[in-house]
Backbone as CSV, one residue per row, in Angstrom:
resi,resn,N_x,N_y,N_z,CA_x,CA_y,CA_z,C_x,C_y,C_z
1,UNK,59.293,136.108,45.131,57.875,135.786,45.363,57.755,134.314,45.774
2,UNK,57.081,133.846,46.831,56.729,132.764,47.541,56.098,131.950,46.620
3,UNK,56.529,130.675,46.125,56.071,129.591,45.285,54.168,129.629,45.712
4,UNK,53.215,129.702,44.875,52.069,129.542,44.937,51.674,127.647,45.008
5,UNK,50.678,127.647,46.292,50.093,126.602,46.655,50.476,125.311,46.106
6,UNK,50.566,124.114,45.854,49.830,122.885,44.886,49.382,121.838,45.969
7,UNK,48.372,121.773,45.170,47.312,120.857,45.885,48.186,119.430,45.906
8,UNK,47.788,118.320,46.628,48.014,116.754,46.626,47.579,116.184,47.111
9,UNK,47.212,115.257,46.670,46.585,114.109,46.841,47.693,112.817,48.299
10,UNK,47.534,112.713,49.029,48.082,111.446,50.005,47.535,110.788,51.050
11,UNK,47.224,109.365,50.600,46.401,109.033,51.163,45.162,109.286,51.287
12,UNK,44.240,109.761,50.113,42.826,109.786,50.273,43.039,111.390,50.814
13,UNK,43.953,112.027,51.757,43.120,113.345,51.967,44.345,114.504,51.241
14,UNK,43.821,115.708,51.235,44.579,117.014,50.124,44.606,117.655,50.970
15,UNK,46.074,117.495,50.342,47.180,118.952,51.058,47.783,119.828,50.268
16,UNK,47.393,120.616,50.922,48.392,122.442,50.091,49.902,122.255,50.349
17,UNK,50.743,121.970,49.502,52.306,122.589,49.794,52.851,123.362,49.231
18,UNK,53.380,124.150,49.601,54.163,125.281,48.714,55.909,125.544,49.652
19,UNK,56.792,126.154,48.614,57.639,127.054,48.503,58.385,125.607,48.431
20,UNK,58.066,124.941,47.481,58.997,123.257,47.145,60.233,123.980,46.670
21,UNK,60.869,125.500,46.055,62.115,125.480,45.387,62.889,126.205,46.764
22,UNK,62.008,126.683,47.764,62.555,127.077,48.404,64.068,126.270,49.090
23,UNK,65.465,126.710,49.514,66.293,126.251,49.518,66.469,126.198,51.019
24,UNK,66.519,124.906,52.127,66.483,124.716,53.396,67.553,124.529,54.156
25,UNK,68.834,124.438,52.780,69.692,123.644,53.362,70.979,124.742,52.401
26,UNK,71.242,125.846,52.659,72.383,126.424,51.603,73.365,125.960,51.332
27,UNK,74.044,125.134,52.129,75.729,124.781,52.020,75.353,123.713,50.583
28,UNK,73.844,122.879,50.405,74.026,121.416,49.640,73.159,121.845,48.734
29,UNK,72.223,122.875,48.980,71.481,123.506,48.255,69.611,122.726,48.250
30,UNK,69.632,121.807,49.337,68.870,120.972,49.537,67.164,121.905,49.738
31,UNK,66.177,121.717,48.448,65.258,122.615,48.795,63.696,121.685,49.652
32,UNK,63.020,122.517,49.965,61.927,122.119,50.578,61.405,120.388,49.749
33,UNK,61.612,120.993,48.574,60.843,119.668,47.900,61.512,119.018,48.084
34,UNK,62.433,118.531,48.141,63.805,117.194,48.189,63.802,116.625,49.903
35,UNK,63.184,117.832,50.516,62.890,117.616,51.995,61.805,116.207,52.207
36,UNK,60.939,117.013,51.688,59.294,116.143,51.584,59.499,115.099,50.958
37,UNK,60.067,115.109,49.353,60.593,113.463,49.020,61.273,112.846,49.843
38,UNK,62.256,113.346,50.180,63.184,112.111,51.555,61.986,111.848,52.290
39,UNK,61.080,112.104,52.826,60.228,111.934,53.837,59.493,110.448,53.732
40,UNK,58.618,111.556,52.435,57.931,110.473,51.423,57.912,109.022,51.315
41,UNK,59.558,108.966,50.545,60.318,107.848,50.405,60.539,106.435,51.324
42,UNK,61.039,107.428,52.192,61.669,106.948,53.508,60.620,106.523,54.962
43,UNK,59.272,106.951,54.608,57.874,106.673,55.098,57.915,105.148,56.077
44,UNK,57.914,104.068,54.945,57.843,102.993,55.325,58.811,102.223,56.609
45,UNK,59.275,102.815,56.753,60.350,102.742,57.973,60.617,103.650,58.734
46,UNK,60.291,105.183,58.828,60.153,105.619,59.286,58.652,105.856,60.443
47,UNK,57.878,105.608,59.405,56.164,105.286,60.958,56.220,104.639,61.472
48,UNK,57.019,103.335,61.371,56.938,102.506,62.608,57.803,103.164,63.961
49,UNK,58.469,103.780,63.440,59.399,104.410,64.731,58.583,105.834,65.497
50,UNK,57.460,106.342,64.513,56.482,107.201,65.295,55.377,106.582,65.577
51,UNK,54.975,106.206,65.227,53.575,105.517,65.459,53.372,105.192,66.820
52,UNK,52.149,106.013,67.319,51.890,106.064,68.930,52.816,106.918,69.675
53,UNK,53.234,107.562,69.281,54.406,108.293,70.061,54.012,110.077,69.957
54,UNK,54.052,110.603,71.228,53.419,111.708,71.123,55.204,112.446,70.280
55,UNK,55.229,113.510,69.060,55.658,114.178,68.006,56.029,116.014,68.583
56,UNK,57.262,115.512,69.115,58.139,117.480,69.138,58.659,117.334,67.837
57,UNK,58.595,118.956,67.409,59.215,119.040,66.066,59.842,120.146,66.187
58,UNK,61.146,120.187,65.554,61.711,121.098,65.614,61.626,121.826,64.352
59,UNK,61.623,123.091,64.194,61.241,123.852,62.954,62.298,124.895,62.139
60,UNK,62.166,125.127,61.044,63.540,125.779,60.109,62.752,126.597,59.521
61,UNK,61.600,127.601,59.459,61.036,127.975,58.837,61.586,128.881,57.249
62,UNK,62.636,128.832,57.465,63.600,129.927,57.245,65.197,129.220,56.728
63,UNK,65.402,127.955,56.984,65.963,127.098,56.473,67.205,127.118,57.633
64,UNK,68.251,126.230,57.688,69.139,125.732,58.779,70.068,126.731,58.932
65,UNK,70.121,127.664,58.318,71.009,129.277,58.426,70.185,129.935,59.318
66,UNK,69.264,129.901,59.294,68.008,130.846,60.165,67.946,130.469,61.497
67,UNK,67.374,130.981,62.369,66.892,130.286,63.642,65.460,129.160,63.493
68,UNK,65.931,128.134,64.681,64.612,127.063,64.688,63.717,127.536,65.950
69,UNK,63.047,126.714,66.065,62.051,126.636,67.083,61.932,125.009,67.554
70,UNK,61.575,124.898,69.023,60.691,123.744,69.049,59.122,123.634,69.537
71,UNK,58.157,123.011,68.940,57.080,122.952,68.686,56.490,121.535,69.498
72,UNK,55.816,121.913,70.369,55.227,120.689,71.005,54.034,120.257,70.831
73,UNK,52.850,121.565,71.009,51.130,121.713,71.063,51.229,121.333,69.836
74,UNK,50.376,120.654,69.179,49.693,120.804,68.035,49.413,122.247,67.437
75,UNK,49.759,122.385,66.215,49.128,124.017,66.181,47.612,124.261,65.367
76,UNK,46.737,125.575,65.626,45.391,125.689,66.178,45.055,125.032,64.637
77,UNK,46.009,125.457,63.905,44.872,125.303,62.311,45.251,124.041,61.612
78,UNK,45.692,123.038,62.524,45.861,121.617,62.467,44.468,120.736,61.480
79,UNK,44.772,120.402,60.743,43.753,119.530,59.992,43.078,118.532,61.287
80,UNK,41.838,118.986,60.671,40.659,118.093,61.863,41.275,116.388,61.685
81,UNK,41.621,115.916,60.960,41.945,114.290,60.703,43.342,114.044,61.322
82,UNK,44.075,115.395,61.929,45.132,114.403,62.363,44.836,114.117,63.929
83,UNK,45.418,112.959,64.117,45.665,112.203,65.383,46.510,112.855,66.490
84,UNK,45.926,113.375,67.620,46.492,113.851,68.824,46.104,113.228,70.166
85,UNK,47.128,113.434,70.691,47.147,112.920,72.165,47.285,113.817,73.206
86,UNK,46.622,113.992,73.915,46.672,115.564,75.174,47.112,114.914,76.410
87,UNK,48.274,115.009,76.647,48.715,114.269,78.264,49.219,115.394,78.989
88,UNK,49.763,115.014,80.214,50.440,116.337,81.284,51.852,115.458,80.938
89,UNK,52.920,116.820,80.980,53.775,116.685,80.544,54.395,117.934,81.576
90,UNK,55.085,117.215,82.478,56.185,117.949,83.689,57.563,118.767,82.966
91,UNK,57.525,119.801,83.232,58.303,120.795,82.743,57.986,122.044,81.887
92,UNK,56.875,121.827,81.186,55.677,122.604,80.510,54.992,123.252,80.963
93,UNK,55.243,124.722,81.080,54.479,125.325,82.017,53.447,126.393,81.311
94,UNK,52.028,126.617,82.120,51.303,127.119,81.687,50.871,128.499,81.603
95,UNK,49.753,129.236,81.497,50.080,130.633,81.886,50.224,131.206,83.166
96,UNK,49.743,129.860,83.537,49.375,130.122,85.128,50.865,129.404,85.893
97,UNK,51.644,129.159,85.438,52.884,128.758,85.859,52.665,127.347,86.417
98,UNK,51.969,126.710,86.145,52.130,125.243,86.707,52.442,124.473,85.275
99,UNK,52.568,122.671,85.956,52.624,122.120,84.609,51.403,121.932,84.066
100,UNK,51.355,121.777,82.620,49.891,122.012,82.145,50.125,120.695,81.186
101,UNK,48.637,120.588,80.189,48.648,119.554,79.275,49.118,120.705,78.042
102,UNK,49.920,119.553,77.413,49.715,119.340,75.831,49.433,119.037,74.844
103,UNK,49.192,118.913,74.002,48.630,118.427,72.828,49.290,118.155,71.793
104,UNK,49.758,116.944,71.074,50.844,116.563,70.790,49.896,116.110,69.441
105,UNK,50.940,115.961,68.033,50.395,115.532,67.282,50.918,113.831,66.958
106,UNK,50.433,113.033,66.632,51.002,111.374,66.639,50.699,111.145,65.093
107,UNK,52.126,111.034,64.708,52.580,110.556,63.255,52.171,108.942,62.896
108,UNK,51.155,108.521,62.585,50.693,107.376,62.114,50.416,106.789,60.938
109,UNK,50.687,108.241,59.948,50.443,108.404,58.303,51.242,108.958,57.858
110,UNK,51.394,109.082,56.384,52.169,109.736,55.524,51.536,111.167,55.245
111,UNK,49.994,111.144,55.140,49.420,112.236,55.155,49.901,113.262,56.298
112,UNK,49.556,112.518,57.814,50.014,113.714,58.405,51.915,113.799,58.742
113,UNK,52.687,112.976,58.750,53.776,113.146,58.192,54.206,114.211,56.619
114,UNK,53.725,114.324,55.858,53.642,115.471,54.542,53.202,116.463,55.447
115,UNK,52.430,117.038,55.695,51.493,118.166,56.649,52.619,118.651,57.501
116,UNK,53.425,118.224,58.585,54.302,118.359,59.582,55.609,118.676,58.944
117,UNK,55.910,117.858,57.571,57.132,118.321,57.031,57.128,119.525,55.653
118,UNK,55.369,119.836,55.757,55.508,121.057,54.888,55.796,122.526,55.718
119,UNK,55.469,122.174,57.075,55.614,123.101,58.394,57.430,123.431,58.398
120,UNK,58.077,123.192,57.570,59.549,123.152,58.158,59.736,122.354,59.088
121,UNK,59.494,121.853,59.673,59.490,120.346,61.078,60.562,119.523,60.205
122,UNK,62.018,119.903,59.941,62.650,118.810,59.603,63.176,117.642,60.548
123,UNK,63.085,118.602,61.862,63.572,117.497,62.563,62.328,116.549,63.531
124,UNK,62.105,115.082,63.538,61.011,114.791,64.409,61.884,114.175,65.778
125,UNK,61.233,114.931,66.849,61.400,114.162,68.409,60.929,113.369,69.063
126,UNK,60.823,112.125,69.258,60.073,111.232,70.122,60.376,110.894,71.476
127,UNK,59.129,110.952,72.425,59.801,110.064,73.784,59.651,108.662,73.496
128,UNK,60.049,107.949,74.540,60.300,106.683,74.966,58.853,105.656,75.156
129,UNK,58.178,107.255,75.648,56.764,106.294,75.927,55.844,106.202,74.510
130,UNK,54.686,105.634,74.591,53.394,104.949,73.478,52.132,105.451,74.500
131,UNK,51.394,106.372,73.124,50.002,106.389,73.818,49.363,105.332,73.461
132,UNK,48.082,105.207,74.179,46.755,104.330,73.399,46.105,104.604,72.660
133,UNK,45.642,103.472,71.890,44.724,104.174,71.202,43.998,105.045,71.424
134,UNK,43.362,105.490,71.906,42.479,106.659,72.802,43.434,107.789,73.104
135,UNK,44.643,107.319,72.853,45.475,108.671,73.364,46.129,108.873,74.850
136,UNK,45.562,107.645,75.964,46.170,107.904,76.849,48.001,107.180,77.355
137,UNK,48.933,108.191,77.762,50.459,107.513,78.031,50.430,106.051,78.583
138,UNK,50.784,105.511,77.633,51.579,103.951,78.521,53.128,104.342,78.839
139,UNK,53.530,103.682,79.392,54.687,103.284,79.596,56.225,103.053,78.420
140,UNK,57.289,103.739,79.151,58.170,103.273,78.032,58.344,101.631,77.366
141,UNK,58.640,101.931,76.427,58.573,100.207,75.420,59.982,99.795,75.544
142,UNK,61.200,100.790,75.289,62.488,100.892,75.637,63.015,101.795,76.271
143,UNK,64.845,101.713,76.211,65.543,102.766,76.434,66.656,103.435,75.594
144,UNK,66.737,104.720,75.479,67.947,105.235,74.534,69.124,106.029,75.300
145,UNK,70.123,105.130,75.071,71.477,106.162,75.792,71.961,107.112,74.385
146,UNK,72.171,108.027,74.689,72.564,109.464,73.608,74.352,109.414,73.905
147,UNK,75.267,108.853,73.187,76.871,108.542,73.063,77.465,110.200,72.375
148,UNK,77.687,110.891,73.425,77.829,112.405,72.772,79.457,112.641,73.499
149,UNK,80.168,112.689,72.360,81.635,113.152,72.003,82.112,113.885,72.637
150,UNK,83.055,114.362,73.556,83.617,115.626,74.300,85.060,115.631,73.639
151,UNK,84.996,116.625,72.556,86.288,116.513,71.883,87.870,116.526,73.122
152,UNK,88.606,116.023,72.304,88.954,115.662,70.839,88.427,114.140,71.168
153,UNK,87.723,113.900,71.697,87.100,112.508,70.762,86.368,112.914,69.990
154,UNK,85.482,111.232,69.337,84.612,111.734,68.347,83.914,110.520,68.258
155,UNK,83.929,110.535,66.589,82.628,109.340,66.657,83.019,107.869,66.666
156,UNK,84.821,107.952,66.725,85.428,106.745,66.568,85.666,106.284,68.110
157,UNK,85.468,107.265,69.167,85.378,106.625,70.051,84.244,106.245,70.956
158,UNK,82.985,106.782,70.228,81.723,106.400,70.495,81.391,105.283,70.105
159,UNK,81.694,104.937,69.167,81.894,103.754,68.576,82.781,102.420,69.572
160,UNK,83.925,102.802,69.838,84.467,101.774,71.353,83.395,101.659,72.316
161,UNK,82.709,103.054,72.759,81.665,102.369,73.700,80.609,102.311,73.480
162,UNK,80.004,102.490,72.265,79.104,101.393,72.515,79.003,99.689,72.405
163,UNK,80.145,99.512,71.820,80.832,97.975,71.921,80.517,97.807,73.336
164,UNK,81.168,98.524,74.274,80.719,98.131,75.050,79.720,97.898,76.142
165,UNK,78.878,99.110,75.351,77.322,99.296,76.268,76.582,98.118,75.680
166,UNK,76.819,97.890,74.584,76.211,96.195,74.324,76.692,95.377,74.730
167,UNK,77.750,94.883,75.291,77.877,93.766,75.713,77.240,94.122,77.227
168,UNK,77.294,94.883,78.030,76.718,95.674,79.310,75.105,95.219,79.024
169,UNK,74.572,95.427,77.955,73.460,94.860,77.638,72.536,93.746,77.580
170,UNK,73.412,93.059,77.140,73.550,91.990,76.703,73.275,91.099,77.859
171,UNK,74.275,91.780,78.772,74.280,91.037,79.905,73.308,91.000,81.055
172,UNK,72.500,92.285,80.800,70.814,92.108,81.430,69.805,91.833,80.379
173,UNK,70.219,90.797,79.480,69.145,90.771,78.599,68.349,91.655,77.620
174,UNK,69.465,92.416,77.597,68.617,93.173,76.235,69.314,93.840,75.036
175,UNK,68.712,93.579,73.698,69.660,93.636,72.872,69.726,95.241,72.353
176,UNK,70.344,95.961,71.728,69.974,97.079,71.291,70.487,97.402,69.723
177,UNK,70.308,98.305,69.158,70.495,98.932,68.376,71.109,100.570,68.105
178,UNK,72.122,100.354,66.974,72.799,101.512,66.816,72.211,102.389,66.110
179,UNK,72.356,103.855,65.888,71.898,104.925,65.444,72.826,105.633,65.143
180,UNK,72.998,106.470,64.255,74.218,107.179,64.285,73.175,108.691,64.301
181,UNK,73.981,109.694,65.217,72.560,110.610,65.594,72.724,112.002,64.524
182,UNK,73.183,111.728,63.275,73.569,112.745,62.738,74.010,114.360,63.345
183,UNK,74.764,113.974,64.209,75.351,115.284,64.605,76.400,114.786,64.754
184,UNK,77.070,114.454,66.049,78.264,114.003,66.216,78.845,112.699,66.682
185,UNK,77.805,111.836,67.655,77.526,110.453,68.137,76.252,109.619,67.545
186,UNK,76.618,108.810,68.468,75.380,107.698,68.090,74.523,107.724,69.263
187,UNK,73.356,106.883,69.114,72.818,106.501,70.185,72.269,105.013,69.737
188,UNK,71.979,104.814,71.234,72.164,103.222,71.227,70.251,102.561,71.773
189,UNK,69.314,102.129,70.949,68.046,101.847,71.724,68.185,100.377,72.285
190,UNK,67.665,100.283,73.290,67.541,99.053,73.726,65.732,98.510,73.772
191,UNK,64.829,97.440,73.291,63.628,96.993,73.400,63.322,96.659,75.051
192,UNK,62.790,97.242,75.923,62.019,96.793,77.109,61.528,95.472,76.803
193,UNK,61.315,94.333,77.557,60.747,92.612,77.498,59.333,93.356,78.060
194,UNK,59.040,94.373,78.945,57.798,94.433,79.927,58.283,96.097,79.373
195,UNK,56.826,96.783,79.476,56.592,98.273,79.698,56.703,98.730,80.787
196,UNK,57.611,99.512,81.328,57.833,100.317,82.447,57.558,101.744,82.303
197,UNK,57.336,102.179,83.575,56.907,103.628,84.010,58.188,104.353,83.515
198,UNK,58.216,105.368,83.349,59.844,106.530,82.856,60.061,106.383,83.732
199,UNK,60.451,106.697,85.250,61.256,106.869,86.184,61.977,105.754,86.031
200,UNK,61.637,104.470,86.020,61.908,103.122,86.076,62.947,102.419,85.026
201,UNK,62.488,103.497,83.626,62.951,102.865,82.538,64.847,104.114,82.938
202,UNK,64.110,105.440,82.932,65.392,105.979,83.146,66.415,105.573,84.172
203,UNK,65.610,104.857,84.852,66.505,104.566,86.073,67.580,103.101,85.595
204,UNK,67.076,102.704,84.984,67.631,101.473,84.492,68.566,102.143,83.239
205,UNK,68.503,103.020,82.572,68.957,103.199,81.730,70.216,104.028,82.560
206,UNK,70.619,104.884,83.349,71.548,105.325,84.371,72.430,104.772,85.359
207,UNK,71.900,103.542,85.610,72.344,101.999,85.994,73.890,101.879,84.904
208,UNK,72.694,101.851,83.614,74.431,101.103,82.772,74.884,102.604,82.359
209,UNK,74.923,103.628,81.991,75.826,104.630,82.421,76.466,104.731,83.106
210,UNK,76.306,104.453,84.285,77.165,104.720,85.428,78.197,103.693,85.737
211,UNK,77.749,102.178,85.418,78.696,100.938,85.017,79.336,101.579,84.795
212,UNK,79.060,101.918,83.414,80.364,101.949,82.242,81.269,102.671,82.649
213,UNK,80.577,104.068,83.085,81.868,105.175,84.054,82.481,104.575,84.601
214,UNK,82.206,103.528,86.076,83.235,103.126,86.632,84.159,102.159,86.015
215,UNK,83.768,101.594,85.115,84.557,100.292,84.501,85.468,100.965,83.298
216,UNK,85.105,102.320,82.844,86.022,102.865,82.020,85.971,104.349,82.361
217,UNK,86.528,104.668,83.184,86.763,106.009,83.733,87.936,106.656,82.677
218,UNK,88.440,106.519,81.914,89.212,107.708,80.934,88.967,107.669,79.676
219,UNK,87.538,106.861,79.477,86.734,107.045,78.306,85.431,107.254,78.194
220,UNK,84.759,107.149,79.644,83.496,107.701,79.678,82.650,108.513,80.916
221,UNK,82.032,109.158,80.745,81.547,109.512,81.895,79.670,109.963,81.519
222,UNK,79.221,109.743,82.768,77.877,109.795,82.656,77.384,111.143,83.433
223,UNK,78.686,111.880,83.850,78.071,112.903,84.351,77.553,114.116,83.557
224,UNK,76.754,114.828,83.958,76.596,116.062,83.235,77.134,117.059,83.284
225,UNK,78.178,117.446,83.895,78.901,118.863,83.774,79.936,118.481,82.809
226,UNK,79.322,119.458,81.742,80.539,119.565,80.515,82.426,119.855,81.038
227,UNK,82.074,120.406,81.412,83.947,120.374,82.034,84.326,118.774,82.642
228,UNK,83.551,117.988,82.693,84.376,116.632,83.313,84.249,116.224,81.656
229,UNK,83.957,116.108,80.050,83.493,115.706,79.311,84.948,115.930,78.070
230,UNK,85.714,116.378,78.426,86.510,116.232,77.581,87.254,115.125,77.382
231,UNK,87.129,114.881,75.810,88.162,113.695,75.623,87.746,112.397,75.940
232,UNK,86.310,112.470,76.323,85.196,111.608,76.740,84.157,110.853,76.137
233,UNK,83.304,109.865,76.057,82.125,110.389,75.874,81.215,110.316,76.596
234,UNK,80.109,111.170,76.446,79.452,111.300,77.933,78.225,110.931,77.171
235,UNK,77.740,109.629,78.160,76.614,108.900,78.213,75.250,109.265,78.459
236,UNK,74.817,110.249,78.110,73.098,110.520,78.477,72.137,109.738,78.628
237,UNK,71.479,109.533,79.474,70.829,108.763,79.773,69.457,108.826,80.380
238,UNK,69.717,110.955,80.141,68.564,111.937,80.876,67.178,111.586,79.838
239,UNK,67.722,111.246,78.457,66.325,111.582,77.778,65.631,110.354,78.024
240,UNK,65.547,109.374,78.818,64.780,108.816,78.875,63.573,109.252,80.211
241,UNK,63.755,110.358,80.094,62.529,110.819,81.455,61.184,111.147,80.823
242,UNK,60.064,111.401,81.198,58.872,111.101,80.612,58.651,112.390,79.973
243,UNK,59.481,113.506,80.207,59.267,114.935,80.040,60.215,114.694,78.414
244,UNK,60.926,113.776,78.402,62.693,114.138,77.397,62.136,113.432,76.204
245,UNK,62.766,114.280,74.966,62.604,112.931,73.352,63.932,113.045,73.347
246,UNK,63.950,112.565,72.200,65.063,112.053,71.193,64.928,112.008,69.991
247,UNK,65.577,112.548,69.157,65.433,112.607,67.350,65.001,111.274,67.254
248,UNK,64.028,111.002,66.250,63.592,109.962,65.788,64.181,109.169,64.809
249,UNK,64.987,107.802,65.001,65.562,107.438,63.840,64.830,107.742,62.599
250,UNK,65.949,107.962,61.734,65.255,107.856,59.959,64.537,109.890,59.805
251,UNK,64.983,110.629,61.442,64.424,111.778,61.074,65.749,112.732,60.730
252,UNK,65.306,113.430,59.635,66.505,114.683,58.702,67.063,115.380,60.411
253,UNK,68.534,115.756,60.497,68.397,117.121,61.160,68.826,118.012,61.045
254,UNK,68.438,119.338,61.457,68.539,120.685,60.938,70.298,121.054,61.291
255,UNK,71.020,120.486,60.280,72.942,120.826,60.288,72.723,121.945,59.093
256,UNK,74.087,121.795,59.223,74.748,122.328,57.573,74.348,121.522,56.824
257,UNK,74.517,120.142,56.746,74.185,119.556,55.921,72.792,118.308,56.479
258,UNK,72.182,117.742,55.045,70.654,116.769,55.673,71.661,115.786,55.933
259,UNK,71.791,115.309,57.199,72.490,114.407,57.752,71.082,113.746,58.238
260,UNK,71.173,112.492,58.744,69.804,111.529,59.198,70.329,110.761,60.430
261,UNK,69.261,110.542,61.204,69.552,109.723,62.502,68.916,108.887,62.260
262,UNK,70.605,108.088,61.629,70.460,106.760,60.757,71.140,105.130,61.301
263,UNK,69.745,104.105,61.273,70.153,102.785,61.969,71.505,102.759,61.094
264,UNK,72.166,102.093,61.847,73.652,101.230,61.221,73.984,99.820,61.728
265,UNK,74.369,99.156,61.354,74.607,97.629,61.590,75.647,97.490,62.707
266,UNK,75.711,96.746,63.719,76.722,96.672,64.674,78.456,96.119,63.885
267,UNK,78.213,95.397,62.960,79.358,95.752,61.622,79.896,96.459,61.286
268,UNK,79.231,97.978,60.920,79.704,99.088,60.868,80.234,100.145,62.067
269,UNK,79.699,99.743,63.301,80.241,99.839,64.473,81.492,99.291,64.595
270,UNK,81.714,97.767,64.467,82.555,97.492,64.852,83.893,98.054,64.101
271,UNK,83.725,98.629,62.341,84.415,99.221,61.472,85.277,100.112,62.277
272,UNK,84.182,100.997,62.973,84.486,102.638,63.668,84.886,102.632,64.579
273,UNK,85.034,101.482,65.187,85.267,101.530,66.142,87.160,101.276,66.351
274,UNK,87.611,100.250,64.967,89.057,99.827,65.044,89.139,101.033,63.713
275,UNK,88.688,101.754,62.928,89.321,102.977,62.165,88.435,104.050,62.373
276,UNK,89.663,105.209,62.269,88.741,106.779,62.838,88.022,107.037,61.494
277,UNK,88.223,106.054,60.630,87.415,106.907,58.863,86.541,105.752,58.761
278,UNK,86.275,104.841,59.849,85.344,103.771,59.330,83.901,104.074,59.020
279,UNK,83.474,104.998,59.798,82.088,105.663,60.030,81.734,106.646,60.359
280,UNK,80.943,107.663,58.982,80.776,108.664,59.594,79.247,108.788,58.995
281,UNK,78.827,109.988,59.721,77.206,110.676,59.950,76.656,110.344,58.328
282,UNK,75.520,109.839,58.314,75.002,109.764,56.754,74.375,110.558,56.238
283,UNK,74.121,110.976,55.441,72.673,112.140,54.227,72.151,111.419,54.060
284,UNK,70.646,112.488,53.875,69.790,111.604,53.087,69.718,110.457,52.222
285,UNK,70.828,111.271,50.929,70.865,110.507,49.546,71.114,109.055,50.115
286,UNK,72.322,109.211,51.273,72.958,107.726,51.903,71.722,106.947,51.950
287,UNK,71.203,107.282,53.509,70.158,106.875,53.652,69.058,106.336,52.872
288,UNK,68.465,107.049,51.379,67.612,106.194,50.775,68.375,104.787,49.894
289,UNK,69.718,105.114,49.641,69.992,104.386,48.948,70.336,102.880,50.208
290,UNK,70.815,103.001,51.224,70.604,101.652,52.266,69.240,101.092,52.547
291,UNK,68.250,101.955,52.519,66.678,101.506,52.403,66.390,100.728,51.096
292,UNK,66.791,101.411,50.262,66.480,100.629,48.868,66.976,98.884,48.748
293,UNK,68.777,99.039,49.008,69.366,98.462,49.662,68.668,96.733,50.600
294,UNK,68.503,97.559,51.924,68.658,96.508,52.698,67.202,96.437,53.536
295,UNK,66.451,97.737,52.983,65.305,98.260,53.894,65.206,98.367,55.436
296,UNK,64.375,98.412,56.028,65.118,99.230,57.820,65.454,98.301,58.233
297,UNK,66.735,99.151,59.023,68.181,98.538,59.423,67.907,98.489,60.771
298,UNK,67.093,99.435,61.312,66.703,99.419,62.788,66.586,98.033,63.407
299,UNK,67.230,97.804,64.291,67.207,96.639,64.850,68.015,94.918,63.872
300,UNK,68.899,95.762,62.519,69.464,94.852,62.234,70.657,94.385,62.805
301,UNK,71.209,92.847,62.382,72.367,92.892,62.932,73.692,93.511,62.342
């Protein structure tokens, strides 16, 4: 029998959650409620990385054994108080087969953050771009290259390049930050100085992909056909298009285990980068305890 309702109190407005014993995660035994506390917890560093940002969520209704979904529209029985943004969004097609608008929900609270993660939404997606206040798209703020493994590499050699996509960085002025993307790589954000259009920002962001290919051709490649990707790592550089997200640092994702797409210090990079056991994917538990720790790491050195 399905855990009955409990009301809560967050932030001034009440929310129903239920099936808290429910179990989301079998291999760790990780249940709904332990979901929502990581959330909770982990709040304060986590909204700044949504805030203004139109919110894909990916969904476990059924827990990470089950099948997910991804979720873009807002859905109909959405609490009147949360914050949405309705833009056109290319690739989204309507009934009528063109691209249509969406309706996106924008994580700016803990309230509607609780709400989204009582939905099963363990995982949150963000693009690159910031609405306005009013809701309408600005421009990307940065860029994110996605450092994804083509075995038998792994994360120790994602780790070599992004050593060197920062110094590549570096060298047009911009600094970035590591992520480790709880799956198998990292990804690397870089801060925009000026807001650019997506085409502009992706385009710049494919620029140093493609460097790097030529300057290290038997360790990286930026192409997309998986058969050139072995033994590689292959540089993505697609999600920065106005249509593409990216897991949101500090957001759970739906593995075997609550692994987090979690900031890490270019220190700990540099660890992983000279040992294959220097660094690997973090949990939750990790995760709150480096918040407690050192508080967000995003953008530390």
């Amino acid at each position: 029998m399905a855990d009955a309702e409990v009301r809560v109190e967050v932030e001034g407005r009440t929310l129903a959650v239920s099936n808290l014993d429910k179990v989301l995660y079998p291999r760790t035994g990780t249940t709904k409620g332990e979901v929502l506390h990581y959330y909770a917890t982990i709040a304060p560093v986590l909204l700044p990385q949504l805030r203004d940002r139109a919110v894909t969520r990916v969904r476990w209704p059924h827990g990470v054994a089950d099948s997910s979904f991804f979720e873009k529209n807002i859905p109909s029985r959405a609490p009147r108080w949360v914050r949405t943004a309705t833009v056109p969004t290319t690739g989204s097609r309507t009934a009528s087969g063109k691209d249509g608008l969406l309706t996106f929900p924008i994580v700016d609270d803990l309230a509607t953050l609780t709400w989204l993660v009582n939905l099963a939404a363990l995982e949150l997606h963000v693009h690159q771009w910031r609405v306005s206040a009013d809701g309408e798209p600005l421009g990307a703020d940065r860029i994110v290259i996605d450092l994804d493994p083509g075995e038998p590499a792994g994360l120790h050699e994602c780790c070599q390049v992004a050593l060197l996509a920062r110094e590549l960085l570096v060298g047009r002025g911009l600094a970035s930050t590591p992520v480790l993307s709880g799956s198998k790589g990292l990804h690397l954000y870089a801060r925009l100085p000026a807001v650019l259009p997506s085409e502009e920002s992706s385009a710049l962001a494919k620029e140093v992909a493609e460097e790097l290919q030529r300057e290290h051709p038997k360790l990286v490649t930026a192409t997309m056909t998986k058969s050139r990707r072995t033994g590689k790592v292959f540089l993505d550089w697609s999600q920065n298009a106005g249509s593409k997200t990216t897991v949101c640092p500090y957001s759970l994702r739906g593995r075997e285990q609550p692994t987090v797409a979690a900031p890490v210090t270019w220190a700990e990079v540099e660890g992983g980068a000279e040992d294959p056991l220097g660094l690997e994917q973090l949990r939750f538990e990790d995760v709150l305890d480096r918040m407690r720790e050192h508080g967000d790491l995003f953008g530390a050195d």
